[in-house]
ROFI-655799 format. One line per 5 residues: their letters; for each residue x negated, z, y of N, C-alpha, C, O. Coordinates in pm, 1 decimal. Each point is the difference from the previous one (the first is absolute). Layout:
A> X/Z/Y/X/Z/Y/X/Z/Y/X/Z/Y  ...
END
This chain:
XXXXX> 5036.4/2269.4/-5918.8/-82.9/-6.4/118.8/42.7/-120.5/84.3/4.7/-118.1/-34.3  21.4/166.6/136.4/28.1/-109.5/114.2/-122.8/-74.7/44.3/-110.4/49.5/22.4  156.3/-213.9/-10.2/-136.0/-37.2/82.7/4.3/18.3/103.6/103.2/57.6/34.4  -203.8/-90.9/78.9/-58.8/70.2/129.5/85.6/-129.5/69.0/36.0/-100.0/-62.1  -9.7/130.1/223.2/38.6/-142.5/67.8/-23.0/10.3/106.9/44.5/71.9/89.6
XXXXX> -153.8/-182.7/-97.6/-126.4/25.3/102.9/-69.0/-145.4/34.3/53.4/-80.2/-76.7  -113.4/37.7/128.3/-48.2/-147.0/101.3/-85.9/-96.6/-187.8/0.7/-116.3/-40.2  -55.2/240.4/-12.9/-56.9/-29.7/-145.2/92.8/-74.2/-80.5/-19.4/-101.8/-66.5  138.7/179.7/86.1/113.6/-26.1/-150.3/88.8/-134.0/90.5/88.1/-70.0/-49.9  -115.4/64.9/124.9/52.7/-128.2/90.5/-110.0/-128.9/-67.7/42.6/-78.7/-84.6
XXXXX> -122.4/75.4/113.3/-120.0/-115.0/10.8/21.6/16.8/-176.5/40.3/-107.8/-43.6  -56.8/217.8/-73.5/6.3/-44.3/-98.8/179.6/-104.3/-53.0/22.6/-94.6/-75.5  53.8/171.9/155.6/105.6/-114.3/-28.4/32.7/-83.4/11.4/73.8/-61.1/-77.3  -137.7/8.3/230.1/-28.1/-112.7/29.8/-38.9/-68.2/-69.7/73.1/-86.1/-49.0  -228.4/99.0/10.3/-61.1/-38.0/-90.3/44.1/-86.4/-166.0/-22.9/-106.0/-58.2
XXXXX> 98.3/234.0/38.3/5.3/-19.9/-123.1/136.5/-98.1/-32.7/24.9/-65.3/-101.3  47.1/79.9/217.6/100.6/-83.9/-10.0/-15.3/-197.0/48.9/67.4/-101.7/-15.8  -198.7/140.5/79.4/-12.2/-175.7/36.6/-92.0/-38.0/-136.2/19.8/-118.2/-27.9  -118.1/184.8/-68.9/-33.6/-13.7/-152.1/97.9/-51.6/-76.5/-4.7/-110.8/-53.4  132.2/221.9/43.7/80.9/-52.4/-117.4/101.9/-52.1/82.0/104.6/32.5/-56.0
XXXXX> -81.6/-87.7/145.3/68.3/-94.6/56.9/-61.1/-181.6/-52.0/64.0/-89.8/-54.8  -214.6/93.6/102.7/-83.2/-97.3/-79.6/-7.3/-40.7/-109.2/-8.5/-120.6/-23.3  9.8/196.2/-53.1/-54.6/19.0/-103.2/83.5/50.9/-173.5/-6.3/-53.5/-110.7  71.6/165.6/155.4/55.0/39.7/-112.0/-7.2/110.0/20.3/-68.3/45.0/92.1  162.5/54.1/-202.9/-40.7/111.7/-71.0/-134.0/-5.2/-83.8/-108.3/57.5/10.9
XXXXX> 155.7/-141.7/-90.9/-134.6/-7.1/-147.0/-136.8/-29.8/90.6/-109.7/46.6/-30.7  129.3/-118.5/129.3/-159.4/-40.1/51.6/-97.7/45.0/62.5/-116.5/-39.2/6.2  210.1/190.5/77.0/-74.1/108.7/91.2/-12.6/96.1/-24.8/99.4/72.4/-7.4  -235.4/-19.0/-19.6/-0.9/131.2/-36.2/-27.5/84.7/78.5/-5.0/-44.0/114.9  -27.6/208.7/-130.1/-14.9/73.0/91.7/-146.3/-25.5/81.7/-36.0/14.1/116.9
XXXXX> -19.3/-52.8/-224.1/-160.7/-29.6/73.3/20.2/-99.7/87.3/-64.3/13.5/104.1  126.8/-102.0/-110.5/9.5/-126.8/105.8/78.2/83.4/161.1/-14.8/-7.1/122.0  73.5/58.9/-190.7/102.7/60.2/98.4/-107.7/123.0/105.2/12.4/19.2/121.0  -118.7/51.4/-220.5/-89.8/122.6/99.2/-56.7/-133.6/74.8/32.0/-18.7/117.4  -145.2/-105.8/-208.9/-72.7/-53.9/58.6/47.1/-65.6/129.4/-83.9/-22.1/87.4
XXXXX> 228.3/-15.1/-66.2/27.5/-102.5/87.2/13.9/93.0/132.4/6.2/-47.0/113.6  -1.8/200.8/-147.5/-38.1/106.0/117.8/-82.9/52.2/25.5/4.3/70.5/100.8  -112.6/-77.7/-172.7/-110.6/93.7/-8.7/29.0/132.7/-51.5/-48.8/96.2/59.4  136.5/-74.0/-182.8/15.3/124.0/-64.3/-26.6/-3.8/-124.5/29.4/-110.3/-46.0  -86.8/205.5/-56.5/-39.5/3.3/-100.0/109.8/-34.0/-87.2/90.6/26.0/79.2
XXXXX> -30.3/-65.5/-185.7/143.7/-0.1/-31.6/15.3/115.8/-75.4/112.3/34.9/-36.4  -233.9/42.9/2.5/64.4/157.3/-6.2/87.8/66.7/89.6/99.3/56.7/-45.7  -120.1/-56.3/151.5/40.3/77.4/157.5/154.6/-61.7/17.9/77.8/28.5/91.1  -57.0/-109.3/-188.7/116.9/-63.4/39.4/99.3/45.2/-57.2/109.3/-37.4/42.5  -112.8/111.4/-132.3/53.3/142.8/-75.8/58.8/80.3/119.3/120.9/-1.6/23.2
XXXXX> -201.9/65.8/45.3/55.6/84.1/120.0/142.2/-81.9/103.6/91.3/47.1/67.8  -122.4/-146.5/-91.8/129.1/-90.6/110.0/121.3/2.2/-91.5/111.0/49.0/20.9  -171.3/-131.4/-156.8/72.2/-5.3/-110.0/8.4/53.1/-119.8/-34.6/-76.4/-90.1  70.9/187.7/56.4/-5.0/83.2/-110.9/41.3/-98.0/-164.3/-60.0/10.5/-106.9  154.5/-81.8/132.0/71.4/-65.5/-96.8/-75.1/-139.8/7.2/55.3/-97.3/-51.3
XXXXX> -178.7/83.1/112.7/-53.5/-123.5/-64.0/6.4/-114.3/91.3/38.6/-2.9/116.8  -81.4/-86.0/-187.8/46.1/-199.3/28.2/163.7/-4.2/-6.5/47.5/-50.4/101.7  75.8/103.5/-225.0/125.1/-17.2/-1.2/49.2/87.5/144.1/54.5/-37.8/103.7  -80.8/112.5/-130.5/78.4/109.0/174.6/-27.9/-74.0/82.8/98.7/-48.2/55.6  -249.8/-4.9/2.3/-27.1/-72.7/123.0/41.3/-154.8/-19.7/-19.6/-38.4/115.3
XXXXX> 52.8/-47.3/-167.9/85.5/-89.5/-81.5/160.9/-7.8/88.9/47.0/-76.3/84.4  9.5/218.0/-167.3/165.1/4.7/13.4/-41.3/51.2/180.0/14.1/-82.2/90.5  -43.7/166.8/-74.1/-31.0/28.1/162.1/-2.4/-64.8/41.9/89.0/20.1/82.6  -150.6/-161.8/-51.9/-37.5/-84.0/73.6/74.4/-121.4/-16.0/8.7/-79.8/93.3  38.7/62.2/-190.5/122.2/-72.2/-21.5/145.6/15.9/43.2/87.3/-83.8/22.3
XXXXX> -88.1/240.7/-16.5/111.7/40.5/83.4/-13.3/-15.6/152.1/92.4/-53.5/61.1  -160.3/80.5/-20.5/-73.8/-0.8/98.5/71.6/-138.1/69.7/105.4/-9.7/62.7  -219.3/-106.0/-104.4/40.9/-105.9/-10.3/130.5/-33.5/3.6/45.4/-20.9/112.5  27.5/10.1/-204.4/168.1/-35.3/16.6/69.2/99.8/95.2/116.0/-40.8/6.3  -124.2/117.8/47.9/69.7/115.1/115.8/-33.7/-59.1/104.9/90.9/-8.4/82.5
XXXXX> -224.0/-52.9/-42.7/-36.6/-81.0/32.9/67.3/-116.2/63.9/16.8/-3.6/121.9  17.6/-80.6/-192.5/29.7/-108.3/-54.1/168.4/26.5/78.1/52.5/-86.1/70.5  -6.6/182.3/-92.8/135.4/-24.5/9.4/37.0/73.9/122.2/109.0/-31.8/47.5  -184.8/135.8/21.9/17.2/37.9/134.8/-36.0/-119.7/82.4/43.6/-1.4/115.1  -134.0/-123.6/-166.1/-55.2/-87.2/155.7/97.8/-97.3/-45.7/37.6/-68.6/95.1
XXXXX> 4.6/44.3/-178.7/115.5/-97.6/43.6/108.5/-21.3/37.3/67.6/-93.6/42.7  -53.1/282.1/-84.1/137.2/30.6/72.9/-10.4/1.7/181.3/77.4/-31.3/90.4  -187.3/74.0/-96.3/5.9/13.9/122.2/-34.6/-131.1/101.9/20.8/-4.2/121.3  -95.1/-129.5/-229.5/-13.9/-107.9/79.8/167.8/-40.7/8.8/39.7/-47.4/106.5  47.3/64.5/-207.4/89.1/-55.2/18.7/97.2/48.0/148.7/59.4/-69.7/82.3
XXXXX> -75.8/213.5/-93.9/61.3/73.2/98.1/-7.0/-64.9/123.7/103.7/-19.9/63.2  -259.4/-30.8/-2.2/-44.2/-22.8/131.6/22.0/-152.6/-34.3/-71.2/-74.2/67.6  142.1/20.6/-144.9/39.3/-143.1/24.1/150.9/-15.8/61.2/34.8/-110.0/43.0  74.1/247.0/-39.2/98.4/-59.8/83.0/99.0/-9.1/-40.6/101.4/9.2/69.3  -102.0/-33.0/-213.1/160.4/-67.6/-42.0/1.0/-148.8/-22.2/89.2/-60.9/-59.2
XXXXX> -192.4/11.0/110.2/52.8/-124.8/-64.7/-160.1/-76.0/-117.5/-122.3/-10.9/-7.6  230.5/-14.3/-46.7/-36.7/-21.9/-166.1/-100.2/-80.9/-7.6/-86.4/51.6/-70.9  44.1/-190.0/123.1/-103.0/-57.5/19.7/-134.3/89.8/27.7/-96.8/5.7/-75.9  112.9/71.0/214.7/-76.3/84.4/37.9/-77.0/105.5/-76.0/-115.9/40.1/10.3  233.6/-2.3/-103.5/-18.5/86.0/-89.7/-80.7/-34.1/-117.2/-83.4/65.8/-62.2
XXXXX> 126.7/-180.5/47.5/-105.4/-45.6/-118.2/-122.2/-47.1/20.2/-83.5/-7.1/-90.1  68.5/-19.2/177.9/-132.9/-50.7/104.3/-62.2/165.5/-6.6/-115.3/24.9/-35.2  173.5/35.8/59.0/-110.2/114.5/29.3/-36.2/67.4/-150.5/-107.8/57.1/-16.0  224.0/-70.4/-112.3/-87.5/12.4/-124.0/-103.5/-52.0/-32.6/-110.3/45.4/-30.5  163.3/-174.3/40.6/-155.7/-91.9/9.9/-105.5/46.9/30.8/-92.4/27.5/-76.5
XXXXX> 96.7/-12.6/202.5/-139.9/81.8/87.3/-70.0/80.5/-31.2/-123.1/2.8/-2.8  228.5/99.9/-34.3/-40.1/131.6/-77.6/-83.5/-27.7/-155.0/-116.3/30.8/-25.6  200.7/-88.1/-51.0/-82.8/-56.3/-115.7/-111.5/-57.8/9.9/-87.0/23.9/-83.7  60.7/-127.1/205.0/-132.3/-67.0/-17.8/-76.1/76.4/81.9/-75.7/-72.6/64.4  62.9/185.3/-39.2/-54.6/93.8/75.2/-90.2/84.1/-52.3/-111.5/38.3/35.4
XXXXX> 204.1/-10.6/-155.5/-56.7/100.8/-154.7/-111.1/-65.1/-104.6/-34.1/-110.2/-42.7  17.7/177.4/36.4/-100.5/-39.4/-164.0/128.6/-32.6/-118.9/97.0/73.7/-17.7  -121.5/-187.5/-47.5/96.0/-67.0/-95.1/37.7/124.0/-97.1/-79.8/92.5/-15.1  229.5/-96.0/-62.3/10.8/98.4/-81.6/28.5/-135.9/-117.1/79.0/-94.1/-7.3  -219.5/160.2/-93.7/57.1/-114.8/-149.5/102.2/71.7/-102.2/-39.4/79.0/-85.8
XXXXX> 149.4/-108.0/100.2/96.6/77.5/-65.3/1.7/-38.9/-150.8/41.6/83.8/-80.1  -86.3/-211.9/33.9/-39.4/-26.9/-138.2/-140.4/46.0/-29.1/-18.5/29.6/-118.1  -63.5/-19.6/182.5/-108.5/80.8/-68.4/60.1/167.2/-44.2/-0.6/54.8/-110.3  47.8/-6.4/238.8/42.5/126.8/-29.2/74.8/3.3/-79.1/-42.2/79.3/-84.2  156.1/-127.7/48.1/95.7/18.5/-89.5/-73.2/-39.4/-139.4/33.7/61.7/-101.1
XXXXX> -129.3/-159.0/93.2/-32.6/-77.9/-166.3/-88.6/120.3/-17.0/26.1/77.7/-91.9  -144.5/-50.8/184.0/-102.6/82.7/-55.4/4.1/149.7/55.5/22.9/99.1/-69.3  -51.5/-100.0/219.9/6.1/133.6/49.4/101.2/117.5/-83.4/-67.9/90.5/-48.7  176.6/-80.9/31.2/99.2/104.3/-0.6/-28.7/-5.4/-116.2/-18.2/117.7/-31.3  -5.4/-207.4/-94.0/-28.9/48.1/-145.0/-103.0/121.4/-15.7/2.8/88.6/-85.5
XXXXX> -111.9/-110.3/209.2/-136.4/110.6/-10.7/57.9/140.8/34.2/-52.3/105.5/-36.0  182.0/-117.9/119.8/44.9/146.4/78.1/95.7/46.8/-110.1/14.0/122.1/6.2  48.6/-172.4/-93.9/109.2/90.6/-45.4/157.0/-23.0/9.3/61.3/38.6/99.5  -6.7/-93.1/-189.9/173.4/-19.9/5.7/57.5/31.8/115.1/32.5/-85.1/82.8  -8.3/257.9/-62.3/63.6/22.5/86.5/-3.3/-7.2/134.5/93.2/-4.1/80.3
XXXXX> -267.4/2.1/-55.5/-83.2/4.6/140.1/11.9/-139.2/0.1/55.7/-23.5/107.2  -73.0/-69.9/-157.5/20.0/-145.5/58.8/139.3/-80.3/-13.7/11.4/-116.3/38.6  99.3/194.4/-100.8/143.2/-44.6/50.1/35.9/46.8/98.5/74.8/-60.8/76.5  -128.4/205.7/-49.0/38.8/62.6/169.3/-74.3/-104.2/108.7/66.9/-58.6/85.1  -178.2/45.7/-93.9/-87.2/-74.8/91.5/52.6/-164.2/47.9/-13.6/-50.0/111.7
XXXXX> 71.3/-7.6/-223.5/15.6/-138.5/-10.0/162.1/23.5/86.5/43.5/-92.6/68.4  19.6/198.9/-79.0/170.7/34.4/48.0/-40.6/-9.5/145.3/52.4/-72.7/84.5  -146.1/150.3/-68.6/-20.8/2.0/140.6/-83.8/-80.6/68.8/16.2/9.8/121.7  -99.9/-86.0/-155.5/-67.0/-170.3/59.8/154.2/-64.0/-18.2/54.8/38.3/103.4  0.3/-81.0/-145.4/82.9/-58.6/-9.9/117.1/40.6/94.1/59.2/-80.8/71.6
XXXXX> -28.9/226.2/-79.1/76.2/24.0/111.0/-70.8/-10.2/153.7/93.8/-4.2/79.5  -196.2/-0.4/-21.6/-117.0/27.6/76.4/34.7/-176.3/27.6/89.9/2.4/84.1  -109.7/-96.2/-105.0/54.5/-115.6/37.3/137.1/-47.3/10.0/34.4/-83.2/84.0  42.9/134.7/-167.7/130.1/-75.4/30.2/67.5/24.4/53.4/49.5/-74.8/84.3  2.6/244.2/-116.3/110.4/70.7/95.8/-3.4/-52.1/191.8/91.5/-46.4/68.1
XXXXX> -230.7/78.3/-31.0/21.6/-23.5/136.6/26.7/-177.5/49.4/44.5/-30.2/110.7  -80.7/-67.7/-213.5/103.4/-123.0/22.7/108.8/-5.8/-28.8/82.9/-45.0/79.1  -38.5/104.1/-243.7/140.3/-23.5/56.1/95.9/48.1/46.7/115.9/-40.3/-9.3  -177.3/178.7/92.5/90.6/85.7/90.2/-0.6/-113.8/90.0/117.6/4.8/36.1  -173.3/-115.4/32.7/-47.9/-70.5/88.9/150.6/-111.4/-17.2/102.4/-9.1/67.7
XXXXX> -151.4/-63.8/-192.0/109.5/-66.7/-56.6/147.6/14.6/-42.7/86.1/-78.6/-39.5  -93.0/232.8/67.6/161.1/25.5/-38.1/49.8/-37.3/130.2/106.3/-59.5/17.5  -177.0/91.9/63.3/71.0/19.2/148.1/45.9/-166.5/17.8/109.7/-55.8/2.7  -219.5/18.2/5.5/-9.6/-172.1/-7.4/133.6/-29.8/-33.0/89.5/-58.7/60.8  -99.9/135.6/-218.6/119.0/-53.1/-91.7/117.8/2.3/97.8/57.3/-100.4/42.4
XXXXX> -26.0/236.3/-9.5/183.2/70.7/43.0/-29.9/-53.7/144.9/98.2/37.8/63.7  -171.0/-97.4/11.8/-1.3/-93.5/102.8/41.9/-161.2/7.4/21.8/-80.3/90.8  -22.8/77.4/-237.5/50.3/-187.2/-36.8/-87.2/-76.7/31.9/26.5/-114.0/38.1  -173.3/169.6/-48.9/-53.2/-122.6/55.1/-121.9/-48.6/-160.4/-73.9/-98.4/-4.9  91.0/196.6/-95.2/-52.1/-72.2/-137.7/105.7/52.1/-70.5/69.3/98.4/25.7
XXXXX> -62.9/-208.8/-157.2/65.7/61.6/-105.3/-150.3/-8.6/-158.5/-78.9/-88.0/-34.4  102.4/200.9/-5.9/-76.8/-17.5/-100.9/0.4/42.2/-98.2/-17.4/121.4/10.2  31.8/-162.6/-146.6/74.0/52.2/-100.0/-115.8/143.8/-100.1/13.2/48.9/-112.2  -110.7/-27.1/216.0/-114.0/94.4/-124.3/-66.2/41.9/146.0/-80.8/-65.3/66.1  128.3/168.8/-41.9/-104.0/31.4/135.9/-163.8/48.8/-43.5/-104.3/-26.4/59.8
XXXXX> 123.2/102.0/-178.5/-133.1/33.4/-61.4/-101.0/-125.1/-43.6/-121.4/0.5/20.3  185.5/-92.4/-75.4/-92.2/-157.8/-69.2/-29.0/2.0/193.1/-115.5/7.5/41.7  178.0/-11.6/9.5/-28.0/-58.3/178.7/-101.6/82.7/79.8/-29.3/-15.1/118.6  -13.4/94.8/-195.2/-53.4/105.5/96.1/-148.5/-46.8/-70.5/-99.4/-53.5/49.2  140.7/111.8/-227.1/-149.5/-58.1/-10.4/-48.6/-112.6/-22.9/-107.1/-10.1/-59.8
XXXXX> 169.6/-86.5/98.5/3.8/-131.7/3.5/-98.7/-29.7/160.0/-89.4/-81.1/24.3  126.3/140.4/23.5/-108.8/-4.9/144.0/-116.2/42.1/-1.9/-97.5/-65.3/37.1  94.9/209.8/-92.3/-86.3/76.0/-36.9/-125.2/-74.5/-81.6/-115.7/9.0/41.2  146.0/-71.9/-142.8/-99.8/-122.5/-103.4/-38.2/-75.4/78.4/-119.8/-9.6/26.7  234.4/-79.9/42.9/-50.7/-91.7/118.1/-126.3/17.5/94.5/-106.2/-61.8/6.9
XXXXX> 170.4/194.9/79.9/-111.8/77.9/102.6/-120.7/3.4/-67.8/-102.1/-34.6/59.4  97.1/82.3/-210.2/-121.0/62.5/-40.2/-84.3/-115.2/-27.3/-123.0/4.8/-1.9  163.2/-64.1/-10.2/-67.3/-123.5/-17.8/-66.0/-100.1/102.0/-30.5/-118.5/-13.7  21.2/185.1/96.3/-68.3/-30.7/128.2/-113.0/28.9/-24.2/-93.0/-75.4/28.4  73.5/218.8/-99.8/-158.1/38.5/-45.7/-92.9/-82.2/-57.6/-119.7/26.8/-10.2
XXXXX> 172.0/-123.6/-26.6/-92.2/-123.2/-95.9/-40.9/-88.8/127.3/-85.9/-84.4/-25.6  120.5/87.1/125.5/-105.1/-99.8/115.2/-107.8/60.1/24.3/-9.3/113.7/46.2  -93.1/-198.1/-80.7/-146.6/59.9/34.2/26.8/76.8/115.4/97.8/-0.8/74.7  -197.3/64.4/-73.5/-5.0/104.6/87.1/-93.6/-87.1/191.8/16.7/23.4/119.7  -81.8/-93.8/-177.6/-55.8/-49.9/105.2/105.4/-76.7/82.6/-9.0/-21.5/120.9
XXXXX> 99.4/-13.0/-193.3/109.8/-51.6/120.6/48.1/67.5/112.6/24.3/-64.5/102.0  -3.7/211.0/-107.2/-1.0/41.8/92.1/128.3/97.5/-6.3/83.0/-49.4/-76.3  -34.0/186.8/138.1/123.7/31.3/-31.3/113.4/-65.8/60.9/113.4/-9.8/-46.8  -164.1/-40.5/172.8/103.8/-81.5/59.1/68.2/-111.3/-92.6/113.2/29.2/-38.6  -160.9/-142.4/0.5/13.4/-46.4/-104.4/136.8/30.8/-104.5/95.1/-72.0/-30.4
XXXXX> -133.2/217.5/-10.2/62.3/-6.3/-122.0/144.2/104.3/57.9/88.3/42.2/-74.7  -94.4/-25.7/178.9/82.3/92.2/115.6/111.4/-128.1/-12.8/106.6/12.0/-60.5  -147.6/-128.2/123.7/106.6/-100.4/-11.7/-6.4/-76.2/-94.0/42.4/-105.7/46.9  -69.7/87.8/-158.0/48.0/-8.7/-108.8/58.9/117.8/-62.6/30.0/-35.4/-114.0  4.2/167.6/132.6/54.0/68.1/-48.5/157.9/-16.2/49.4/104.6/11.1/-63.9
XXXXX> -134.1/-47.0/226.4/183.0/-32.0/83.8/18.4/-153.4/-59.7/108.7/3.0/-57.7  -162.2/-129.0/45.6/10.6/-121.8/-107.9/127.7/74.1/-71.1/121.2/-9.6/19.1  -186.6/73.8/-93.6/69.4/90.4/-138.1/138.1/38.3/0.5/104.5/-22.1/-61.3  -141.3/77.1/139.9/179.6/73.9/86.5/92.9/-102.3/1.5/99.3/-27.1/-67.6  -157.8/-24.2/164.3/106.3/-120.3/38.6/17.7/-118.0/-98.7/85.1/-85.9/23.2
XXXXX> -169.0/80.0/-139.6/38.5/-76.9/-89.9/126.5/92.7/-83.8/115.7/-37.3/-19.6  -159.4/127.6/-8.7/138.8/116.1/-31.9/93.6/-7.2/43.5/86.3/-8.9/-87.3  -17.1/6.1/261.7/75.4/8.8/8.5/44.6/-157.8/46.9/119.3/-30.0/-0.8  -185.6/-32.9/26.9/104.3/-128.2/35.9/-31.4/-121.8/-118.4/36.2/-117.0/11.5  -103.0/167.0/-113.5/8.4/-75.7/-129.3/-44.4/-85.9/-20.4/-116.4/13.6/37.5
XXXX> 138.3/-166.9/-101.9/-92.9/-134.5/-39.5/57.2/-115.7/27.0/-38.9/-105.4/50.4  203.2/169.8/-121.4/88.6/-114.0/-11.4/82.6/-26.1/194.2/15.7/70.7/99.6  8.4/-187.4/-133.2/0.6/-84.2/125.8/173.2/71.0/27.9/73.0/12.2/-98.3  -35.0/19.2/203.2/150.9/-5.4/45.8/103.1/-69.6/21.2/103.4/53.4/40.1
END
């Protein structure tokens, strides 16, 4: 049985994806998930036949497809040049709701299943990096970085960026907008003196 896709199965994914984005797998259940809509978490059967795990991997996919169309595409509308480009990952990242990739990896994917959480983790992982270091190759065969691990470099920003999420929130997004470009530019023009 197919689920329905409809303004309902929207608001429950929504939903359910800013829960276990918060929170966890282990910590949200379906009842949290009807209550935080006003649906019985019986009824939630009809959206989701396969449960808390289906709406879980759904929304997680979701999420990382996500994830890797807006940065491709922030990168796109930056131009070509590489500063720019990374400035607009930034953006994009502190834009999003944080992804805890050690919660997910230590706890989440043990609750889903071997195979469903090595596929899932392939693709968060691809969902961030590929579209930097398609960014960085160019960089690269342009001469203007050399770098010996384009992948350590990609998610090496990626940790950085995410870590913007730890400024209180009352600071403001602006705030953590430029401390996210800080970031960048500590990346690319480094510590050590010339």
């Amino acid at each position: 049985m197919e689920a329905p896709r409809n303004e309902t199965r929207k608001r429950l994914l929504d939903t359910a994806e800013d829960l276990f984005s918060k929170r966890g797998y282990a910590s949200v259940t379906l009842r949290d998930i009807g209550s935080a809509i006003g649906m019985r978490h019986a009824s939630l059967y009809y959206y989701a036949p396969g449960g808390k795990k289906q709406l879980y991997i759904e929304v997680m996919e979701r999420n990382f497809l996500r994830h890797r169309h807006g940065l491709t595409e922030s990168i796109k509308a930056a131009n070509g040049d590489l500063r720019q480009q990374l400035y607009a990952v930034a953006g994009w990242l502190v834009s999003q709701p944080p992804l805890d990739f050690s919660r997910m990896h230590e706890a989440d994917m043990a609750e889903i299943g071997q195979e469903q959480a090595k596929r899932l983790m392939e693709m968060a992982y691809d969902a961030m990096r590929i579209p930097i270091i398609t960014a960085l190759e160019q960089a690269t065969e342009d001469g203007l970085i050399e770098l010996d691990d384009l992948n350590i470099a990609a998610m090496a920003l990626v940790s950085l960026i995410q870590s913007v999420h730890n400024v209180p929130t009352h600071y403001g997004f602006e705030l953590r907008q430029r401390i996210g470009t800080k970031l960048v530019d500590m990346l690319l023009d480094g510590w050590l003196k010339r």
